[in-house]
Backbone bond lengths (Angstrom), bond angles and torsions (degrees), N, CA, C in turn:
res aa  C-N    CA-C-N  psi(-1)  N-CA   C-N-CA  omega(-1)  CA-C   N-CA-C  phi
1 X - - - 1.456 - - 1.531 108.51 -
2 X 1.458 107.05 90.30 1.437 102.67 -179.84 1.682 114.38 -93.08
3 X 1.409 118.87 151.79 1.757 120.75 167.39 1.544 108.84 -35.01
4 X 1.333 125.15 141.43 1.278 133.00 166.47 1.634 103.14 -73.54
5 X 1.422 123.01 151.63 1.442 109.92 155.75 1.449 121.77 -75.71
6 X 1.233 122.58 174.16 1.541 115.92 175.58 1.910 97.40 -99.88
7 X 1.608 99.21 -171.13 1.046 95.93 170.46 1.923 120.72 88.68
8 X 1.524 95.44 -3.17 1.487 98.66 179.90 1.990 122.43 -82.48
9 X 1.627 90.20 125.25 1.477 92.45 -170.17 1.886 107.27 -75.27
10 X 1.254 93.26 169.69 1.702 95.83 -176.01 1.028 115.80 -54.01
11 X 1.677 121.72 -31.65 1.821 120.21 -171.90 1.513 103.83 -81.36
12 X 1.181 121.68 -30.40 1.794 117.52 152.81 1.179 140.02 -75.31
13 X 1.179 109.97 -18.86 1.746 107.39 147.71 1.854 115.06 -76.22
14 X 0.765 121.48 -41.84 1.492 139.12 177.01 1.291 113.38 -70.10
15 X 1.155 127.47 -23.25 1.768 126.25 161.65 1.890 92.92 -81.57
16 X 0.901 82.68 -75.40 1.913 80.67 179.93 1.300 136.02 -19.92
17 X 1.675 104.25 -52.50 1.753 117.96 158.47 1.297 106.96 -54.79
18 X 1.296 112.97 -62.75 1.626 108.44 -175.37 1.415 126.83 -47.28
19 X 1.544 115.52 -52.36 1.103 118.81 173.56 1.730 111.34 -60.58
20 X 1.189 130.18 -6.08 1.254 120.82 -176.78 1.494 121.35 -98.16
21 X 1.690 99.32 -47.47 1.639 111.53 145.02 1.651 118.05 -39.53
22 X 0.967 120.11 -46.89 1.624 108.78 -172.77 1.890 111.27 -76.53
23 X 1.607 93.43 -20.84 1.496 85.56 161.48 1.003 131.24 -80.55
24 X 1.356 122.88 -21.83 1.040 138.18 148.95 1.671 126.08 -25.05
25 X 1.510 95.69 -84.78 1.332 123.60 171.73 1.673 111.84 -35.58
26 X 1.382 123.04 -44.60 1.173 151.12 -126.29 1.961 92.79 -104.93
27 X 1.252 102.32 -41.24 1.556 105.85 -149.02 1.531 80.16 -97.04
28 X 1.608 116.67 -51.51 1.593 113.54 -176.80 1.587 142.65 -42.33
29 X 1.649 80.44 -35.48 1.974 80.83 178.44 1.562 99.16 -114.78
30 X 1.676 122.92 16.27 1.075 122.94 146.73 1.666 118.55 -63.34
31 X 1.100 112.45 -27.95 1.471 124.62 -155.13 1.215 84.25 -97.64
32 X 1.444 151.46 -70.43 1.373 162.04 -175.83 1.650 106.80 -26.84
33 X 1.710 98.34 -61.45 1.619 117.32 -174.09 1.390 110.05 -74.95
34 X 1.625 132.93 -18.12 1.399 125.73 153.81 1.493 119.85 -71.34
35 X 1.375 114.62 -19.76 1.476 107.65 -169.97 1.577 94.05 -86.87
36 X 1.418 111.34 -31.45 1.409 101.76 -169.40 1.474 115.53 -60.87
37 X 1.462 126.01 -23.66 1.019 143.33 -124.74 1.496 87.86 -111.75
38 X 1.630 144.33 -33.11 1.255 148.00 -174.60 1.366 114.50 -33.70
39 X 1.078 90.01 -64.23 2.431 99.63 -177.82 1.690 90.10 -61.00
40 X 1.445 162.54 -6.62 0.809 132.69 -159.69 1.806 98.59 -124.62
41 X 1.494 105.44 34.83 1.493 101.52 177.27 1.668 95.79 -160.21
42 X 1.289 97.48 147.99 1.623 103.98 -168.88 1.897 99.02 -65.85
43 X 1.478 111.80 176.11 0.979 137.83 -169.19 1.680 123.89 -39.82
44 X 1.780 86.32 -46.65 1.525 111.73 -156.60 1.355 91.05 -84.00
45 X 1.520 142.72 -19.66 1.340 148.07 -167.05 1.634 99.85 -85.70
46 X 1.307 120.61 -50.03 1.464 132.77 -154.16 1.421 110.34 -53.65
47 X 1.202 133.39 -18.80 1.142 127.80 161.29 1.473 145.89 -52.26
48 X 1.745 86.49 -74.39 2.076 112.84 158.62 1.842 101.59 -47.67
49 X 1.708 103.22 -34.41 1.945 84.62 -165.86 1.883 90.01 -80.01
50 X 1.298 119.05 -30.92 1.645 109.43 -164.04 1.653 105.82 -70.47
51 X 1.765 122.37 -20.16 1.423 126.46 -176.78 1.710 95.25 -91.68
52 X 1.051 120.75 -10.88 1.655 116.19 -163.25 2.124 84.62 -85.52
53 X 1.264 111.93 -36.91 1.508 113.22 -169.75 1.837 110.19 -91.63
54 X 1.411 102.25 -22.98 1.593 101.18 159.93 1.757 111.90 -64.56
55 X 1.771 116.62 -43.74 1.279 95.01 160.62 1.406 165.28 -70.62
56 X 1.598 92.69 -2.83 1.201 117.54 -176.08 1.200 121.22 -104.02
57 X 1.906 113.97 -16.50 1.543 121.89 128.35 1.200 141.82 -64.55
58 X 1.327 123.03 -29.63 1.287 116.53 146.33 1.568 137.61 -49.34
59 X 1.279 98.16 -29.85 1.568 123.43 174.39 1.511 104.18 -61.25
60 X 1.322 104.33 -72.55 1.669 117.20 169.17 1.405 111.47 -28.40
61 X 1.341 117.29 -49.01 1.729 122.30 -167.74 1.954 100.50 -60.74
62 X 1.155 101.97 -62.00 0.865 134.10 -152.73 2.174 105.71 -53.13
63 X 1.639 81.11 -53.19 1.761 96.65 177.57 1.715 108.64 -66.89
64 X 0.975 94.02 -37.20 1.857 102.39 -176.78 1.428 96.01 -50.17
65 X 1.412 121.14 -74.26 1.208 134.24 -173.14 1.806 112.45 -50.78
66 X 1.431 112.68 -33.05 1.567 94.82 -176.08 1.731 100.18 -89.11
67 X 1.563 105.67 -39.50 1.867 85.89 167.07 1.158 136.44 -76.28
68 X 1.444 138.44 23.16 1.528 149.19 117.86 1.351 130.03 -59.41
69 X 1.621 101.96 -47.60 1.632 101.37 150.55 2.055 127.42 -42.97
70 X 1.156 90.22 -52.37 1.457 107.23 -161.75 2.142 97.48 -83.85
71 X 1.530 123.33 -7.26 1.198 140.65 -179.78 1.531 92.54 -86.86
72 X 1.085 125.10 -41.57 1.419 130.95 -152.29 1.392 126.08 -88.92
73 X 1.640 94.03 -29.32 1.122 118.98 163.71 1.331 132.99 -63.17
74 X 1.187 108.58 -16.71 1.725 108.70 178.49 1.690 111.52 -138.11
75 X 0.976 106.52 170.28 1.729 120.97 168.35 2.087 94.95 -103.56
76 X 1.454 81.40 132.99 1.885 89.18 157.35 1.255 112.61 -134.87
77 X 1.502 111.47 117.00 1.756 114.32 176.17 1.418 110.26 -129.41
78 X 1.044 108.97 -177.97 1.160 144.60 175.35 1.578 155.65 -124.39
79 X 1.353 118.67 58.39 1.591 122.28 -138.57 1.742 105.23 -88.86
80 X 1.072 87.26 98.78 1.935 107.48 172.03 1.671 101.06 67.81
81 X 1.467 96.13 61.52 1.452 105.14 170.13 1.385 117.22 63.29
82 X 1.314 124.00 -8.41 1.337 124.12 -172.33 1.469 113.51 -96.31
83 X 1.596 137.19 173.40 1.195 141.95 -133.86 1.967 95.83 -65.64
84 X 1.482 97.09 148.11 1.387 110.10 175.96 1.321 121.65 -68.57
85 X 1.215 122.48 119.06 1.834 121.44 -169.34 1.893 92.46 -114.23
86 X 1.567 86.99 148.99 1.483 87.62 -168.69 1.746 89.50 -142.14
87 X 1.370 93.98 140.51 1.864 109.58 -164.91 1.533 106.87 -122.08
88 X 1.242 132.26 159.58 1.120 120.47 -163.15 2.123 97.02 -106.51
89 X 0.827 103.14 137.38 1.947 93.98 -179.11 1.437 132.48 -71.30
90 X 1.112 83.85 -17.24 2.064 96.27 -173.26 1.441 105.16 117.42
91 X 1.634 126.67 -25.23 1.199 128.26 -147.94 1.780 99.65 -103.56
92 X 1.379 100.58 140.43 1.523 109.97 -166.02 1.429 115.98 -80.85
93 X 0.970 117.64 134.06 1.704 145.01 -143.03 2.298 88.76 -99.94
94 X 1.443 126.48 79.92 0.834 113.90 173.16 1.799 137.86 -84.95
95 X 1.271 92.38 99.26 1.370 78.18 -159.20 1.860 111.33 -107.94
96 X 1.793 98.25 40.12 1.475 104.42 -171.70 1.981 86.26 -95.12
97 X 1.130 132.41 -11.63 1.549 128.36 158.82 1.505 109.23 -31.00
98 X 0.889 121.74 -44.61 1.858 134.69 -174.21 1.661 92.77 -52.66
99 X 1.795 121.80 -61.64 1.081 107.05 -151.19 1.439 98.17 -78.42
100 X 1.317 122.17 -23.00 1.926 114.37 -166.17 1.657 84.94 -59.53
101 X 1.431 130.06 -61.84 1.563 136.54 166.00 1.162 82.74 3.82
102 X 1.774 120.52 -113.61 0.969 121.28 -154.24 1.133 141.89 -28.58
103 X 1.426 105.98 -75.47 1.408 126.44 160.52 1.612 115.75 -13.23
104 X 1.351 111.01 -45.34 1.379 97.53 -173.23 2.056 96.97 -100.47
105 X 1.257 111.56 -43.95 1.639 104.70 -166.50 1.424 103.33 -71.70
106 X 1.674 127.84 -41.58 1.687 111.51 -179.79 1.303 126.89 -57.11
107 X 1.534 120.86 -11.50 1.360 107.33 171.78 1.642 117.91 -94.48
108 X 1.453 94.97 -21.77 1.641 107.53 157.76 0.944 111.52 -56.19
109 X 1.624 151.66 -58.80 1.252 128.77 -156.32 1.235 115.17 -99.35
110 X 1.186 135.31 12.11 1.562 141.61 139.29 1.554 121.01 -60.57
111 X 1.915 100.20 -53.67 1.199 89.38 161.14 1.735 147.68 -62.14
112 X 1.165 118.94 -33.79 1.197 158.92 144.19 1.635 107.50 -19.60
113 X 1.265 97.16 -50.79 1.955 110.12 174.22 1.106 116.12 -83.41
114 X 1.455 126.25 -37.35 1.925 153.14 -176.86 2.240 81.19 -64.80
115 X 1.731 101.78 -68.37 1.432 77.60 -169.07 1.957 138.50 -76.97
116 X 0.958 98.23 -17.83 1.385 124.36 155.54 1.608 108.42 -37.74
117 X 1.358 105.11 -64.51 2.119 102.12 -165.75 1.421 84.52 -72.85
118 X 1.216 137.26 -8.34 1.882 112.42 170.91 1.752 109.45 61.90
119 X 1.398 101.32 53.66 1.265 118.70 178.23 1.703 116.20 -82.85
120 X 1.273 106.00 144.90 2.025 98.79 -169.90 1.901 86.58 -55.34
121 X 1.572 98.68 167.43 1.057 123.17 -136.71 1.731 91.21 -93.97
122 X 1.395 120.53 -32.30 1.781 110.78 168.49 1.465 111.30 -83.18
123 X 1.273 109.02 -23.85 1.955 105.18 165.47 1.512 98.00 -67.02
124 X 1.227 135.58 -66.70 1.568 124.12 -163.18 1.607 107.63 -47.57
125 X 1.718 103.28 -58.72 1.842 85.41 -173.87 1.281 104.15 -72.88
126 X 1.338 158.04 -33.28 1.541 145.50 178.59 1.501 107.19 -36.52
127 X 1.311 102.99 -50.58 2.034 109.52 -155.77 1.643 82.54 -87.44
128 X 1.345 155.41 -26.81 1.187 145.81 -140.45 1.700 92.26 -99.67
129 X 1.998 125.87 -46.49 1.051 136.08 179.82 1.498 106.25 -66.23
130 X 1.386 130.11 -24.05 1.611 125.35 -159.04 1.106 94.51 -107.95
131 X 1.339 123.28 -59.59 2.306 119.39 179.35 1.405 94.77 -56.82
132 X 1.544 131.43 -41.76 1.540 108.78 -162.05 1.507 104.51 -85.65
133 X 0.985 131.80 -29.96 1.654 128.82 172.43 1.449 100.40 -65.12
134 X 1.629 135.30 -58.02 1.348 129.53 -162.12 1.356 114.18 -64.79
135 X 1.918 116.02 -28.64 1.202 113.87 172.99 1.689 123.91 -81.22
136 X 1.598 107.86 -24.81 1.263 111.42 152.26 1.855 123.27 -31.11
137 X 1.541 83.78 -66.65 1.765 92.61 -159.31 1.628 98.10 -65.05
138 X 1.779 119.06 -26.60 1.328 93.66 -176.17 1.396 105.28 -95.62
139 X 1.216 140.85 46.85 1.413 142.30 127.33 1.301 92.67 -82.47
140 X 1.413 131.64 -104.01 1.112 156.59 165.09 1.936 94.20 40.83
141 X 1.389 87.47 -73.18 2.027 107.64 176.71 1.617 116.95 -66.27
142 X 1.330 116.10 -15.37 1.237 119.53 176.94 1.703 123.98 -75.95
143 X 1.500 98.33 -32.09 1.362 117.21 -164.87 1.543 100.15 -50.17
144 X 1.867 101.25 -90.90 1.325 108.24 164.21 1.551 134.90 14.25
145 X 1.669 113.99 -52.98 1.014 134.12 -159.35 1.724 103.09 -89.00
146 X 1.515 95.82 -45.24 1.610 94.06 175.40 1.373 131.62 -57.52
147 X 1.436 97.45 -40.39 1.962 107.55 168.63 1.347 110.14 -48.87
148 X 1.287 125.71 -28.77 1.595 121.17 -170.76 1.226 132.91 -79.60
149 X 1.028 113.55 122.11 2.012 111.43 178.88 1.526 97.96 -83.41
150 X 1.328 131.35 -28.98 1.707 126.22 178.47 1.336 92.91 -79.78
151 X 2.031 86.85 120.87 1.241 104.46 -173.81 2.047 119.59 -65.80
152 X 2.009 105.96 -21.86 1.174 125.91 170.03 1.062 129.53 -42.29
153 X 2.015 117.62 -41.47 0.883 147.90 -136.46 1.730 95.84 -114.55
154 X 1.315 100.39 -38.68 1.610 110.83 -172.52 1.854 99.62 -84.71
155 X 1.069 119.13 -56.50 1.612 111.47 161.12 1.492 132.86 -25.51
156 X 1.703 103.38 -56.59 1.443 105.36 163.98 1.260 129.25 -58.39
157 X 1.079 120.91 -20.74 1.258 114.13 -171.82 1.549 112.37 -110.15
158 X 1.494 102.76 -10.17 1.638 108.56 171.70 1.590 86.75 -79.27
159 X 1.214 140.07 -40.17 1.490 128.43 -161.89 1.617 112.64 -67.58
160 X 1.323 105.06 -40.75 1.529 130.64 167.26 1.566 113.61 -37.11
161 X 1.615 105.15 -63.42 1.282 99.45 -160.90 1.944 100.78 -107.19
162 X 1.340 107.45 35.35 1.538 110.66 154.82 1.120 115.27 -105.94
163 X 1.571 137.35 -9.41 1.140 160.07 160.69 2.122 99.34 -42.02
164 X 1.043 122.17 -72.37 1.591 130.12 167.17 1.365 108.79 -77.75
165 X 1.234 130.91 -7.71 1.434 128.92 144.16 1.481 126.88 -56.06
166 X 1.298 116.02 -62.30 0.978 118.13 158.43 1.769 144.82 -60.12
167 X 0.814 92.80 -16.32 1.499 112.90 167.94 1.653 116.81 -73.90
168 X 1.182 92.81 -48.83 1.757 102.66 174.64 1.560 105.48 -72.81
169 X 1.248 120.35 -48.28 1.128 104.96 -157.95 1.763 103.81 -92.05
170 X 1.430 118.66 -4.74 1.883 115.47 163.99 1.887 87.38 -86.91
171 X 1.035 144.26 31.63 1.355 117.47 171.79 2.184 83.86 -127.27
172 X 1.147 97.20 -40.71 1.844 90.99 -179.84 1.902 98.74 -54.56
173 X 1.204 111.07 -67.08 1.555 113.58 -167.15 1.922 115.20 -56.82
174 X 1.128 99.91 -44.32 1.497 107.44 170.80 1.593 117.71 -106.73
175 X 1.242 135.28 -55.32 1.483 160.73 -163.71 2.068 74.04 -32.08
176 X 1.504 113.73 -82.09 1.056 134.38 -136.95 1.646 103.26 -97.56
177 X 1.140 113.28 16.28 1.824 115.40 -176.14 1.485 106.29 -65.55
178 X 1.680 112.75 -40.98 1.385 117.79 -172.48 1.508 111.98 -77.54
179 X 1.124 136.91 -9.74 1.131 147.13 -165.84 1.466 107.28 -111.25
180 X 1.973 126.30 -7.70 1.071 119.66 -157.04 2.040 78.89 -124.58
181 X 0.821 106.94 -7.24 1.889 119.28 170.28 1.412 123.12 -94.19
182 X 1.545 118.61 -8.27 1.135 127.73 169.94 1.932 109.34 -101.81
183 X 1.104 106.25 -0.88 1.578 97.54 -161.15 1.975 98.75 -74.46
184 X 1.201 120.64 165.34 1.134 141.48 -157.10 1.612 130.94 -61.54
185 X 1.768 87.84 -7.60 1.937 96.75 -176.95 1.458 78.51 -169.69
186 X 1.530 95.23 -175.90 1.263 114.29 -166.49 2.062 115.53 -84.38
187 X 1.158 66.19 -35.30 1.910 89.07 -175.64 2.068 97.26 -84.42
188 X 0.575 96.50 6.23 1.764 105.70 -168.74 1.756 88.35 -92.76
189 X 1.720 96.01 -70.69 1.733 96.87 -177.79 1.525 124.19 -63.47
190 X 1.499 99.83 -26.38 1.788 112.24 172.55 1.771 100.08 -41.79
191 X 1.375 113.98 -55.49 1.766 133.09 -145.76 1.640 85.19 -82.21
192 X 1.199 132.75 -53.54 1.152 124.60 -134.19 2.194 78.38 -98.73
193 X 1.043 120.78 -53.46 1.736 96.05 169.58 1.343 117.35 -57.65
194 X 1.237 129.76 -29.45 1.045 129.47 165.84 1.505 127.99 -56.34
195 X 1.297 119.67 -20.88 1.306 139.91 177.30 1.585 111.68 -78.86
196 X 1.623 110.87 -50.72 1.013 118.79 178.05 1.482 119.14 -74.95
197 X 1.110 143.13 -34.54 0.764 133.84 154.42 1.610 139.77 -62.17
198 X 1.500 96.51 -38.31 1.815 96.29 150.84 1.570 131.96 -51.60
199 X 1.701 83.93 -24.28 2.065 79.60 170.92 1.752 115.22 -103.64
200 X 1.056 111.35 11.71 1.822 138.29 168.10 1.383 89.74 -101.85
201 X 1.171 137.75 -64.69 1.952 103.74 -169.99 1.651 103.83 -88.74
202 X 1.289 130.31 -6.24 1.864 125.77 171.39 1.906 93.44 -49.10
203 X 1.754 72.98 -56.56 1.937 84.26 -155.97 1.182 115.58 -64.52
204 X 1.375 121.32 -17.22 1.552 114.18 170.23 1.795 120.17 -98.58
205 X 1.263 102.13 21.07 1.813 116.39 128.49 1.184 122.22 -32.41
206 X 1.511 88.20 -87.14 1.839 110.31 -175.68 1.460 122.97 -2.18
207 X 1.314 80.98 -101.63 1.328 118.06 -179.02 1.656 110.76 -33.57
208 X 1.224 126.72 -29.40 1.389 149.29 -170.15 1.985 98.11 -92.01
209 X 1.303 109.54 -46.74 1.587 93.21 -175.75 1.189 113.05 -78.25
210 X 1.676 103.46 -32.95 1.694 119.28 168.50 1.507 103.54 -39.18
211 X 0.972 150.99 -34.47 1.868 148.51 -126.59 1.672 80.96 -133.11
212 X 1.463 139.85 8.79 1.477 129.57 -145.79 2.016 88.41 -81.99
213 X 1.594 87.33 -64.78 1.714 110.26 168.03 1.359 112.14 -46.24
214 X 1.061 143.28 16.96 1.687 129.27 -163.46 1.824 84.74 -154.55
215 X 0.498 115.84 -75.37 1.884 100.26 175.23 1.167 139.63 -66.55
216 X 1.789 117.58 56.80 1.479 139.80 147.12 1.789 88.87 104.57
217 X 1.281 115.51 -21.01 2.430 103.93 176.93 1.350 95.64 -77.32
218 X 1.382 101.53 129.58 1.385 98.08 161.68 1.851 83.11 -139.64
219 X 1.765 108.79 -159.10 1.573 125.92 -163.74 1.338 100.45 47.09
220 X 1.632 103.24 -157.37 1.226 135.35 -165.03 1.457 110.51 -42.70
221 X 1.600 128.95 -53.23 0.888 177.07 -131.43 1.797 99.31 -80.10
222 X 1.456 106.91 -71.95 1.622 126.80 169.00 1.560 108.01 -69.20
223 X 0.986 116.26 -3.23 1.431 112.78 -172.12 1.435 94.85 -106.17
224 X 1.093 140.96 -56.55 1.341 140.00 150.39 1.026 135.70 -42.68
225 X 1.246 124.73 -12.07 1.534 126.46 161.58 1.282 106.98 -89.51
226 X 1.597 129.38 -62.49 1.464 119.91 171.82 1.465 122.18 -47.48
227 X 1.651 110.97 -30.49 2.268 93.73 -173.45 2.044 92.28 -80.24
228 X 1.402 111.02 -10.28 1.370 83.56 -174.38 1.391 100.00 -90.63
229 X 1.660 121.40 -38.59 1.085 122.13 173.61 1.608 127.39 -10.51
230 X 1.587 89.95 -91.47 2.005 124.41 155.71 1.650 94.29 -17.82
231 X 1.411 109.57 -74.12 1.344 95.71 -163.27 1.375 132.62 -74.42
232 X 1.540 127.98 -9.53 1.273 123.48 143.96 1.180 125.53 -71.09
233 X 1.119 120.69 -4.75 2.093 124.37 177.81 1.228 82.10 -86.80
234 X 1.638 129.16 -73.54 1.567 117.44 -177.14 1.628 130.61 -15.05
235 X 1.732 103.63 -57.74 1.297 108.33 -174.41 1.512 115.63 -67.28
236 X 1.268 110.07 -59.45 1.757 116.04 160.12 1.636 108.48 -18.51
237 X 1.282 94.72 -80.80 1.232 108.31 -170.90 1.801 134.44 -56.20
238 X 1.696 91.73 -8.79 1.617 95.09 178.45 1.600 98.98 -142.41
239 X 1.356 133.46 -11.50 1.337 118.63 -170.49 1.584 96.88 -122.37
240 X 1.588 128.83 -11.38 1.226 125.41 -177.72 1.076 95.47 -102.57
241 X 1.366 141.60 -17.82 1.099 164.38 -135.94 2.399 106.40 -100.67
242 X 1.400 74.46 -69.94 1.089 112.69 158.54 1.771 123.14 -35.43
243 X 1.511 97.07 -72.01 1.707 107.44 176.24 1.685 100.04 -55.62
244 X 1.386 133.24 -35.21 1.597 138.70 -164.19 1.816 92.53 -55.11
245 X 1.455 77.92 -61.25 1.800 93.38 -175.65 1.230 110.02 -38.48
246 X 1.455 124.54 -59.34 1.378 131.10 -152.50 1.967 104.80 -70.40
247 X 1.454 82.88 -44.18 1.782 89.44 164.76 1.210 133.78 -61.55
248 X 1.076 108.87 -61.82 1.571 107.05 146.62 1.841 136.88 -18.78
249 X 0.991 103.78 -76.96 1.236 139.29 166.07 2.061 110.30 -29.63
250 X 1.800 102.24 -55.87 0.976 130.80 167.33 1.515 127.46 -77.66
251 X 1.549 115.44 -13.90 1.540 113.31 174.59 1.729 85.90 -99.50
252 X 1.679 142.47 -51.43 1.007 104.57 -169.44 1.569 118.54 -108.47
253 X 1.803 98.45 47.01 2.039 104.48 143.05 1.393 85.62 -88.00
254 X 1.290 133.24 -72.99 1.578 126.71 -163.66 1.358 114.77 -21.74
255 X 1.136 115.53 -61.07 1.456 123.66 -175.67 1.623 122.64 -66.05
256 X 1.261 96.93 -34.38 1.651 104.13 -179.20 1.609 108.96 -76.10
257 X 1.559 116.21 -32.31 1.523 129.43 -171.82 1.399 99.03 -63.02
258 X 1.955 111.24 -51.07 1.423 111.77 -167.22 1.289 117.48 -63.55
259 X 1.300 111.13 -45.54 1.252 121.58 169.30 1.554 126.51 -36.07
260 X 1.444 118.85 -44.73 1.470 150.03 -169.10 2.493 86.60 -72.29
261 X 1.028 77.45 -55.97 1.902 87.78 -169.69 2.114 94.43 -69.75
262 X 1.099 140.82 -17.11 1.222 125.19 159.32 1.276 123.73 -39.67
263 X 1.238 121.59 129.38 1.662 119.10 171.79 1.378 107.74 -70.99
264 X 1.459 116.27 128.39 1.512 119.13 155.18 1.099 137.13 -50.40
């Protein structure tokens, strides 16, 4: 929970709200439209789609709470109709909510993808224990780094936690290619590379808004590029993310059902 700067004009508080509301917006009837979606996929799917909508409620929890934080933080007025001046309140701007986020949804939505491709059953828990611990620790190592205004201090620990960044994300792009060539139809493997790679370009956001503060933005300015940043990697990454799944999920019940209705 670091000090806000002062000095923020209305179109930077006002990109900021917005971008936080739409995560909002974004994660909520994501979560709604996965639950709805359960009866409409066989058995073996119902899981990855019921954890794909725990993340996108957690998400929900999570945004509520930092745009009340980030509401709370300032006064917005208006003196005789003329331009909106916005003051900071005294009240602390928490925006360590992001990492509990993580912590709990990034190892979910690896897993979530691991159960979905319907991988034999010691490959699923192997890859489910190693992406969800490696993506742990690289939140885990990221945090640290964010509290810091020394830019030295914030480097190390961005260097730290690309270390389990990278690991996850050469095992999504390659790790899992052979496993995304065996899936059940053609449009099955389309969704499921398609999946993986949507969470290989979400995640290489990050790391990029992370660096926002450390390459010459600082005030109001850096603070507004990273909460909007974060929150379009968020949505990608858990509500577009999300729909892949559900598709997925839904071309191979289709396929497995039809299959089941073939005459012997």
């Amino acid at each position: 929970m670091a000090p806000l700067p002062d000095g923020f004009s209305y179109a930077e508080w006002n990109a900021t709200y917005n971008g936080l509301s739409f995560g909002i917006a974004a994660m909520g009837s994501a979560t709604i439209f996965f639950w709805l979606q359960l009866p409409n996929v066989t058995k073996s799917y119902r899981t990855a789609l019921t954890i794909t909508g725990i993340v996108t409620l957690i998400a929900t929890y999570h945004y509520i709470r930092i745009f009340n934080s980030w509401s709370e933080a300032f006064t917005v007025a208006s003196k005789d109709g003329g331009d909106y001046e916005v003051k900071l309140t005294g009240a602390p701007f928490n925006d360590g909510y992001r990492y509990v986020d993580w912590l709990l949804t990034v190892p979910l939505l690896l897993i979530e993808l691991i159960l979905v491709m319907k991988l034999p059953q010691a490959e699923t828990v192997s890859l489910s224990w190693k992406l969800g611990l490696a993506s742990a620790l690289m939140v885990a190592l990221g945090y640290p780094g964010e509290i810091q205004e020394d830019l030295s201090v914030r480097w190390f620990w961005w260097c730290m936690s690309m270390i389990p960044f990278c690991y996850v994300v050469f095992t999504l792009a390659v790790g899992l290619a052979e496993a995304t060539s065996k899936q059940p139809s053609p449009a099955a493997a389309s969704l499921a590379s398609a999946a993986r790679y949507l969470t290989v370009f979400s995640w290489l956001t990050y790391p990029f808004v992370y660096m926002v503060k450390s390459v010459g933005l600082a005030g109001p300015a850096a603070t507004m590029y990273e909460q909007v940043g974060y929150s379009i990697a968020d949505v990608m990454a858990k509500a577009v993310f999300g729909v892949l799944i559900w598709a997925l999920a839904a071309e191979k019940s289709a396929v497995e059902e039809s299959g089941k209705l073939l005459p012997n």
